[in-house]
C-alpha positions as CSV (number, residue, x, y, z in Angstrom):
1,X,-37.7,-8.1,0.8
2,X,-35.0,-5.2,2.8
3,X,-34.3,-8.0,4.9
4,X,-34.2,-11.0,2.1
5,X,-31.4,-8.5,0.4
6,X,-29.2,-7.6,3.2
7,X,-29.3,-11.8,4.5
8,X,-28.2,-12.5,0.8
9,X,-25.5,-9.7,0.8
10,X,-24.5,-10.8,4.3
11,X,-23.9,-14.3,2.7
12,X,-21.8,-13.0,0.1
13,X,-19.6,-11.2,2.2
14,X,-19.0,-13.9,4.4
15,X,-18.3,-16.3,1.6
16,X,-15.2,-13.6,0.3
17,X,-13.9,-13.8,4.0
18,X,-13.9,-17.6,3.9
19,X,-12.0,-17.5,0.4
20,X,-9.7,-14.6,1.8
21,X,-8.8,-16.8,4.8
22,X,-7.7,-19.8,2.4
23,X,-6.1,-17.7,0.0
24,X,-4.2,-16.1,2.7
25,X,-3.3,-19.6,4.2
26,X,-1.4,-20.2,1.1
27,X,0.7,-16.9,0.9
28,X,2.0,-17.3,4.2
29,X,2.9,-21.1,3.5
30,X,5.0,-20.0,0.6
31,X,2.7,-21.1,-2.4
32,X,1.5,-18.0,-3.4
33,X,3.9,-14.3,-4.5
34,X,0.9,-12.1,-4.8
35,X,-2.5,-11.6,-4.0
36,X,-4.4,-8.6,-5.5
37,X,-8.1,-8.6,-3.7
38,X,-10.0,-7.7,-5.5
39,X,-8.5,-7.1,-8.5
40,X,-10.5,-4.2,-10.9
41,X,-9.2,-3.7,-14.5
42,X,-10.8,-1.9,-17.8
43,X,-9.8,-0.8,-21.3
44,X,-7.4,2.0,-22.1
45,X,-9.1,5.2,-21.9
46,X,-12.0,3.5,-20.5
47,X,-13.3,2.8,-16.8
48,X,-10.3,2.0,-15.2
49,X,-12.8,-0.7,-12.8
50,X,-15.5,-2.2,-15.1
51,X,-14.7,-5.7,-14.8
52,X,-14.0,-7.1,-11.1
53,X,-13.1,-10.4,-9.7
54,X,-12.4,-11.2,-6.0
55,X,-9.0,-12.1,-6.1
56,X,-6.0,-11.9,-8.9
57,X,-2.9,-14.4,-7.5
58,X,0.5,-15.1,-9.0
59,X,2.3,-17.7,-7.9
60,X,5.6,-18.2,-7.4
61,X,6.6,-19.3,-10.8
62,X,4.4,-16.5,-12.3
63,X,1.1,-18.4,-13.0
64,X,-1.7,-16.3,-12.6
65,X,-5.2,-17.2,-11.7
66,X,-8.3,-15.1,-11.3
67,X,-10.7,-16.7,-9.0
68,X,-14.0,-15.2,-7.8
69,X,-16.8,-17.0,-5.3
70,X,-20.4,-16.8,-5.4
71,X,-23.3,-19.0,-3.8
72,X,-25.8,-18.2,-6.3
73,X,-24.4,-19.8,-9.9
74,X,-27.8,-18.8,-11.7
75,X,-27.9,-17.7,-15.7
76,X,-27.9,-13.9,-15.3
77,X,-25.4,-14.4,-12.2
78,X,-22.8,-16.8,-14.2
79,X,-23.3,-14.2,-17.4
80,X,-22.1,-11.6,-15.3
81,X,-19.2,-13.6,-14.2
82,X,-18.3,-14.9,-17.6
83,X,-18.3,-11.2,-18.7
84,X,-16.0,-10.6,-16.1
85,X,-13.6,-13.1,-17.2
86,X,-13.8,-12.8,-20.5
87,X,-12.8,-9.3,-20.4
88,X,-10.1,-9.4,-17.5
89,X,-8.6,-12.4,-19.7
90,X,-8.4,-10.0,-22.9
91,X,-6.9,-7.1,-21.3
92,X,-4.5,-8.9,-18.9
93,X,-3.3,-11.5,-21.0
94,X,-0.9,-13.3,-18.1
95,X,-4.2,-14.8,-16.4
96,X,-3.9,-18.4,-17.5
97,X,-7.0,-19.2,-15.1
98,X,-10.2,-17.8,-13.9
99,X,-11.8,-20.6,-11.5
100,X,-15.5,-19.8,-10.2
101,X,-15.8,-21.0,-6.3
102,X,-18.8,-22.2,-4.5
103,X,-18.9,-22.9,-0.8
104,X,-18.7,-26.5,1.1
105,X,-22.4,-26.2,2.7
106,X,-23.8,-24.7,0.1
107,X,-27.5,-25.7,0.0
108,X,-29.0,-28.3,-2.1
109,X,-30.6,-26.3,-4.6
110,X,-27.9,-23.9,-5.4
111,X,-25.3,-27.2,-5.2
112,X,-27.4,-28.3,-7.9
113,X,-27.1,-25.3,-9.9
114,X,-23.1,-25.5,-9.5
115,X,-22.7,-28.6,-9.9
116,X,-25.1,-28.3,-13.7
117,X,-23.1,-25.2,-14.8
118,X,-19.8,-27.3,-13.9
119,X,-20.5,-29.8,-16.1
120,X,-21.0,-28.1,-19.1
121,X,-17.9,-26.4,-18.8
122,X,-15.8,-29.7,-18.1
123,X,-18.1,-31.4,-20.5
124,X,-17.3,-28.5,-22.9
125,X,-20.8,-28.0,-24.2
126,X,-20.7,-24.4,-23.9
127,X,-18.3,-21.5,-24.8
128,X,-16.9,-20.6,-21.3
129,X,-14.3,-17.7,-20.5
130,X,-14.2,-19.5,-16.7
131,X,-12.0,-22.4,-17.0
132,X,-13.9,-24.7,-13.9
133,X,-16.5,-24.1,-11.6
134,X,-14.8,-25.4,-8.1
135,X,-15.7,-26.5,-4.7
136,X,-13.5,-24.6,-2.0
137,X,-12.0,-27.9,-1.1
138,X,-11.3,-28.4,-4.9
139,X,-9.9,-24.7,-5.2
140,X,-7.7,-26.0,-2.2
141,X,-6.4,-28.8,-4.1
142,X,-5.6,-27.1,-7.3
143,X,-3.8,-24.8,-5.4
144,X,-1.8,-27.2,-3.7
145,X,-1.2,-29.2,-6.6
146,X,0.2,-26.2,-8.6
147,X,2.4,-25.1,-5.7
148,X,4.2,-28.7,-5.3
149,X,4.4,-29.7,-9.1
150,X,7.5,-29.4,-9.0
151,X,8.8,-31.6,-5.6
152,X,9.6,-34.9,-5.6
153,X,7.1,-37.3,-4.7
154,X,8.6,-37.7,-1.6
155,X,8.7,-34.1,-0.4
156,X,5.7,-33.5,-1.8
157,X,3.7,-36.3,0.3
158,X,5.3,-35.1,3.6
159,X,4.3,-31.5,3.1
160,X,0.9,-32.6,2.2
161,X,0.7,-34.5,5.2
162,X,2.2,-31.3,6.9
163,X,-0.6,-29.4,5.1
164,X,-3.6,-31.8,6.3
165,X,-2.3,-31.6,9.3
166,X,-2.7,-27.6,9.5
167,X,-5.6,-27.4,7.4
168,X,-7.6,-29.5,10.8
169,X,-6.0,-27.0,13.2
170,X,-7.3,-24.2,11.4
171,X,-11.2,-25.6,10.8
172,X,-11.2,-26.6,14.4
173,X,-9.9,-22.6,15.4
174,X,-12.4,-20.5,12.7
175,X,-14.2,-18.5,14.1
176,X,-17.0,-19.2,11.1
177,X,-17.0,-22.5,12.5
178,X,-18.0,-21.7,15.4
179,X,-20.2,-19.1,14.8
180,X,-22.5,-21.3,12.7
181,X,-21.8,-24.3,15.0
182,X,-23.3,-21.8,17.6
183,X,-26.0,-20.9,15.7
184,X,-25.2,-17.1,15.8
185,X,-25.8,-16.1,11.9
186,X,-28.0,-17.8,9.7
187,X,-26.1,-16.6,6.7
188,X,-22.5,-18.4,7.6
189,X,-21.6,-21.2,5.3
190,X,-18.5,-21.9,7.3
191,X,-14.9,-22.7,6.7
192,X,-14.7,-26.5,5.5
193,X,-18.1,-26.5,7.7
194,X,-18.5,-30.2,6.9
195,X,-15.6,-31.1,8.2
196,X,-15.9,-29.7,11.6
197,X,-19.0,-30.8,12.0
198,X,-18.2,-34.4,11.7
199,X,-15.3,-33.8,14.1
200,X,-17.8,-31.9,16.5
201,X,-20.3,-34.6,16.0
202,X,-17.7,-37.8,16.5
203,X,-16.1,-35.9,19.6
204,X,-19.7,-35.6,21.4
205,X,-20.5,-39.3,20.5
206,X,-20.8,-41.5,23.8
207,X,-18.4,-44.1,22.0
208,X,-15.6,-41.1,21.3
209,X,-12.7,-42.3,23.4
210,X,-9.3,-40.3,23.3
């Protein structure tokens, strides 16, 4: 059980990292003003920290999003982040989003689970204070989108070619990549894992010519 605990808190931790990395990709690119990690809040005259989410950004236009990753979206997990959200959304009324993120290779079963709680929100058969349950590579999208809203169709298309073209640099060079592609931890889901594992796989194919 010591060892089933510290494998799932392992996991956790290196699913923050991987949302860190992309949410630091964008800052430097321009996209993103501010990045409070994580960002803590309470009630006046209350704790100061009761409600938590891994990372408060503003964008450059002032949109603010809240977005927090997990790999488990269980009930009593996804009540705990509602609660969250709910919360930070009544006391800091300039968060226009909160977006719940999953990782790429998350494993079939808790996909499942995501992918049913993700629904319902879109579907809008529940009351939910999290505006989408997203995919990393959806989060990446979104955040993309928001950042070029307002370029022209042509500079926008060039910088997301520009963007596509970084975004393969940077799976190739992580060193989660690797380390799972290396088999090294057991609890590494991997930056855009999928990805570099097709590009592994096609490159070691006998038919792979350069």
């Amino acid at each position: 059980m010591e060892k089933e605990n510290r494998q799932k808190q392992e996991h956790g931790e290196n699913n923050k990292k991987i949302l860190k990395s992309l949410i630091e990709n964008y800052s430097q690119a321009g996209y993103i003003s501010e990045n409070i990690t994580p960002y803590q809040t309470g009630y006046p005259n209350l704790d100061e920290k009761q409600f938590k989410i891994d990372h408060l950004i503003t964008f450059t236009d002032g949109e603010v999003w809240g977005i927090h990753t997990t790999s488990s979206i269980r009930t009593d997990r996804a009540k705990q982040i509602q609660w969250d959200a709910y919360h930070i959304k009544q006391i800091n009324q300039n968060v226009k989003k909160v977006y719940l993120v999953f990782p790429e290779s998350l494993n079939c079963c808790d996909r499942k689970h995501a992918l049913s709680y993700q629904r319902k929100i879109r579907e809008k058969r529940m009351y939910s204070a999290i505006d989408d349950v997203l995919s990393l590579g959806e989060l990446e999208k979104f955040i993309e989108s928001k950042g070029l809203e307002k370029e022209k169709m042509g500079k926008r298309k060039a910088i997301e070619g520009k963007n596509f073209e970084k975004r393969l640099v940077t799976i190739l060079n992580h060193s989660a990549n690797i380390t799972r592609w290396n088999q090294v931890s057991s609890t590494e889901d991997g930056f855009f894992y999928p990805v570099f594992e097709q590009i592994m796989n096609l490159g070691s194919s006998p038919n792979f010519v350069i």
